[in-house]
N, C-alpha and C positions, 0 to 999 in steps of 0.2 A: 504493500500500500504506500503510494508517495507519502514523504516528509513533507505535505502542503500547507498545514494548519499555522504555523506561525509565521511566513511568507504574505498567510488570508489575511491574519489579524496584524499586523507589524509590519505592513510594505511601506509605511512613510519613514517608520524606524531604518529599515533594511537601505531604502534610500540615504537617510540624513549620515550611514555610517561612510560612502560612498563624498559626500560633502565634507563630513568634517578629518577622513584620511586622504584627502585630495591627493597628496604627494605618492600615498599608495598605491591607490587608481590608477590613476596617469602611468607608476611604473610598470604595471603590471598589464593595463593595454600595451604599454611600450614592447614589454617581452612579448606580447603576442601577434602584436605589428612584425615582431622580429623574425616569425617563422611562419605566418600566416601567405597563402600563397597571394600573386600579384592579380590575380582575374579568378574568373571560375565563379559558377554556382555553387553557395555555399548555406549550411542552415546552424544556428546556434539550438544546440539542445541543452535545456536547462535556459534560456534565455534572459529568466524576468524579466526585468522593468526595460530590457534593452540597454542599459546600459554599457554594454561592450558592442552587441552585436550594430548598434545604432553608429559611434564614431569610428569602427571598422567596416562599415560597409556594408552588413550581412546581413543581405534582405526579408531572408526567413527565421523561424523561429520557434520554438515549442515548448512548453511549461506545462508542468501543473497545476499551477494556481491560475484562478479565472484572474482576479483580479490584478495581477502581476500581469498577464496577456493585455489586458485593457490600457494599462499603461505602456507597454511596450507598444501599441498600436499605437499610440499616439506620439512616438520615437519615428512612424513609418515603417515598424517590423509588422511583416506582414506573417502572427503569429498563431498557430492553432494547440490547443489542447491536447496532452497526451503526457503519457510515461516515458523514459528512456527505453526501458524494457522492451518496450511494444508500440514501436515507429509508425505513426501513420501515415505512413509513404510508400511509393513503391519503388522496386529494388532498383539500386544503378541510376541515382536520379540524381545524384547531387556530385561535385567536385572535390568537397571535404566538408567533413564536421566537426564543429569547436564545442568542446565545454568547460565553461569557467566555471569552478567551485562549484562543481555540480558534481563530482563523482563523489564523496564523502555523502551524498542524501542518496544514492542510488539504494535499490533494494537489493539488485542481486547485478552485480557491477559488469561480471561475465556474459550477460546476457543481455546485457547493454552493449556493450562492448561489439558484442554478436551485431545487433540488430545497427548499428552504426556501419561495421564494413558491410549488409546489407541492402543498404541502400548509397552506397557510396557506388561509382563507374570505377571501370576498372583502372589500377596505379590511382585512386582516389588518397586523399589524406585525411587522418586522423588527427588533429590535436588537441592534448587535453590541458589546462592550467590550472593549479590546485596548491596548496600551501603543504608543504611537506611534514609527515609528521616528524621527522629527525630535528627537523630545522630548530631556530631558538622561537619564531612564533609557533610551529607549531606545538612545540612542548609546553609553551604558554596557553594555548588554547586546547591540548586535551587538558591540564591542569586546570582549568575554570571552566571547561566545558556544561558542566551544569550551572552553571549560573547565568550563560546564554542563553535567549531565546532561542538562538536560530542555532547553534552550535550541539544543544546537550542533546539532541538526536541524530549528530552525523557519528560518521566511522570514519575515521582519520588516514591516510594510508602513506609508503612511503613510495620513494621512488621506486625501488624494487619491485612493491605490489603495486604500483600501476602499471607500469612496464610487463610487469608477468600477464596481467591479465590482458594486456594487449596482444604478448605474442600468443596467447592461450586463443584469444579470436580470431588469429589468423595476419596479424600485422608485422611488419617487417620494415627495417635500412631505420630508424630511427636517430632525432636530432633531440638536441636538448639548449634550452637558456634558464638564465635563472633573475632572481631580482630579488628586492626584499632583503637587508644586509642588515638591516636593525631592529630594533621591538618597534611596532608601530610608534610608541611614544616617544621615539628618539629621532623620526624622520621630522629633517626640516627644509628640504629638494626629493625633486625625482630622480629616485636610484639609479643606476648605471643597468644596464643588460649587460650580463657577459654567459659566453658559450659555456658545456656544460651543468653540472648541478652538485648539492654537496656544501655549498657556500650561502647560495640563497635562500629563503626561505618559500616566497614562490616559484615554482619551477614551470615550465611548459615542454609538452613532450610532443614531437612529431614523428607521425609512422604513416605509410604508405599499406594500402591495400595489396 
């Protein structure tokens, strides 16, 4: 069953976090401008508000929350309703698929993962961006994970277990960047991107179909 319920009730919250780590944001579109391909049909899974798939360019889009979709339409994503699990698309339709900080609410990651290179053409791309649990925020954030709204019902993963379960759906030739060098509270610019992962706290990973 999606993790939708505090996305329904807390999207001006979910938003305002996105304002008041501005420097964050900005990094972390940065890393994903960094490996994001230069053309192509593409759809953001996990979308909400649009906030990424909107100043990258990405015209589609999919969520579980109604209400997250209603604002993300009004970004110009042109977004529909659904699971990761259980893509409402058909196969070979897209050029790549992005998810930001959406794999830690998925239900069952693998089969997400699945239904992603199914509907990707073929040599399609994968990219996922997600905060590592190794890193120093993410050790921050299983450490208070219950006292977040949006946080105390994800599964936190690291590089490894994303990566596995990518090659576990069938993906391959992977890239990596990273970003995120300090606790939120210490950023006062936009981080730097540098290749690899290990350093960062956010990472982004790209795989090919």
């Amino acid at each position: 069953m999606a993790r939708v319920a505090p996305f329904e009730d807390h999207m001006e919250r979910y938003e305002d976090w996105f304002v008041k780590n501005e420097f964050a944001y900005q990094s972390e579109l940065n890393a994903v401008k960094a490996l994001l391909p230069a053309c192509g049909k593409g759809v953001e899974v996990g979308v909400g508000t649009g906030l990424f798939a909107a100043p990258l360019c990405i015209r589609f889009g999919l969520d579980p929350s109604m209400k997250m979709l209603v604002q993300a339409g009004k970004r110009g994503i042109l977004a529909v309703k659904g699971v990761g699990e259980e893509l409402p698309f058909t196969a070979g339709v897209f050029d790549f698929v992005l998810m930001v900080t959406t794999v830690c609410f998925l239900d069952n990651v693998l089969q997400a993962f699945c239904e992603v290179k199914r509907v990707l053409r073929p040599c399609g791309v994968f990219l996922v961006g997600f905060i590592d649990r190794e890193s120093v925020v993410g050790r921050q954030y299983l450490k208070y994970k219950d006292q977040s709204i949006f946080y105390r019902m994800a599964d936190f993963y690291s590089v490894d277990d994303v990566t596995g379960f990518m090659r576990e759906a069938g993906f391959s030739n992977f890239s990596f960047v990273q970003t995120i060098f300090h606790t939120l509270s210490e950023i006062r610019a936009t981080e730097s991107v540098k290749k690899g992962f290990g350093q960062g706290s956010f990472v982004v990973v790209k795989a090919h179909k």
